[in-house]
N, C-alpha and C positions, 0 to 999 in steps of 0.2 A: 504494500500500500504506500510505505514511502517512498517508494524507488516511482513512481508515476507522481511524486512531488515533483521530483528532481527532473524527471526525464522530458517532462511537457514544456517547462520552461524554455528547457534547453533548447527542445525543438524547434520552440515558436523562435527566439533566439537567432538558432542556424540559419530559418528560412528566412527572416528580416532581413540577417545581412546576406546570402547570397541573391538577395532580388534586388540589392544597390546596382547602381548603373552603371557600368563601368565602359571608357572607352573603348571602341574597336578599331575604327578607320576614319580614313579621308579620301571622298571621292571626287573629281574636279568633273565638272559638269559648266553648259555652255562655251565651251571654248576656254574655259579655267578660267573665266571670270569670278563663277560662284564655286561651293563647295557643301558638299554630302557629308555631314560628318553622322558617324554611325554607332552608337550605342549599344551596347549586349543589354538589355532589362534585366534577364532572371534567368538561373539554370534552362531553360524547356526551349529554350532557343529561339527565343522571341528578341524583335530587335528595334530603335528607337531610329529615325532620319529625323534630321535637321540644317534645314538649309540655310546657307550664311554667306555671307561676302567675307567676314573677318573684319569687319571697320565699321559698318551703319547697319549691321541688322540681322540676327539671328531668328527663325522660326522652328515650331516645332509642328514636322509632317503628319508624322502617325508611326503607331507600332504595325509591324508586319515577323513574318515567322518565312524564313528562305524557303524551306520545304514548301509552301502555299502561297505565298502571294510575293511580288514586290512592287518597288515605287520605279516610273519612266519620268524622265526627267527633258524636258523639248523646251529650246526656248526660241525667242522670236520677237525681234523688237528689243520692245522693253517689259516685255511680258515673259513670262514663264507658267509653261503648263503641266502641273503632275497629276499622274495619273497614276493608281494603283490597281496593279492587276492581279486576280490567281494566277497561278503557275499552268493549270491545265493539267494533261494527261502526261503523264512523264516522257512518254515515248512521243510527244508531236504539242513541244510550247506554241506553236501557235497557234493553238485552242483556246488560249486565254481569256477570261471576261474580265472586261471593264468594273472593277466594284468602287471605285469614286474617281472624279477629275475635279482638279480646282485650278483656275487661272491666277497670278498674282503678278499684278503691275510691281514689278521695281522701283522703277520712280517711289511710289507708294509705299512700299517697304522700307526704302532709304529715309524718306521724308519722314516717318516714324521714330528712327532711330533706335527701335527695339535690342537691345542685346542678351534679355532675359537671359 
């Protein structure tokens, strides 16, 4: 009965910190204007994008899981368009569906100055 004192804590404990966010990469997107920076969430393989210039303006995309889904990144102008896809059938990715787009004016983004 005491050892389920000790052992519950500990647990909830482990999982806390192994669901801290820990950096993964950097990926350059638009012609290396902007940049993909890529978060691990949590052991299960989940993962965090966020898109940034590195000087007026960091956002946060969305969590995705590489086995299922990722983010396309298309720019134009002064716009940029992300899209997040599922991966499809393993054997033929270009099966993919669309499950969100969002456009974002740069301009707009700058002019913000967000760096959260």
């Amino acid at each position: 009965m005491k050892i389920s004192y000790v052992i519950g804590p500990l647990l909830l404990v482990f999982g806390l910190v192994s669901c801290e966010k820990k950096y993964y990469s950097t990926a350059k997107v638009c012609n290396g204007s902007l940049y993909v920076e890529v978060f691990r969430i949590n052991p299960a393989g989940e993962y965090a994008d966020y898109l940034t210039d590195s000087t007026n303006f960091r956002i946060y995309i969305g969590i995705f899981d590489p086995e299922e889904d990722l983010y396309s990144y298309t720019c134009k102008g002064d716009s940029i368009l992300v899209e997040k896809f599922n991966r499809g059938r393993e054997s033929d990715y270009r099966t993919h569906e669309t499950l969100s787009r969002k456009v974002y004016s740069l301009r707009e983004l700058r002019k913000k100055h967000d760096l959260n």
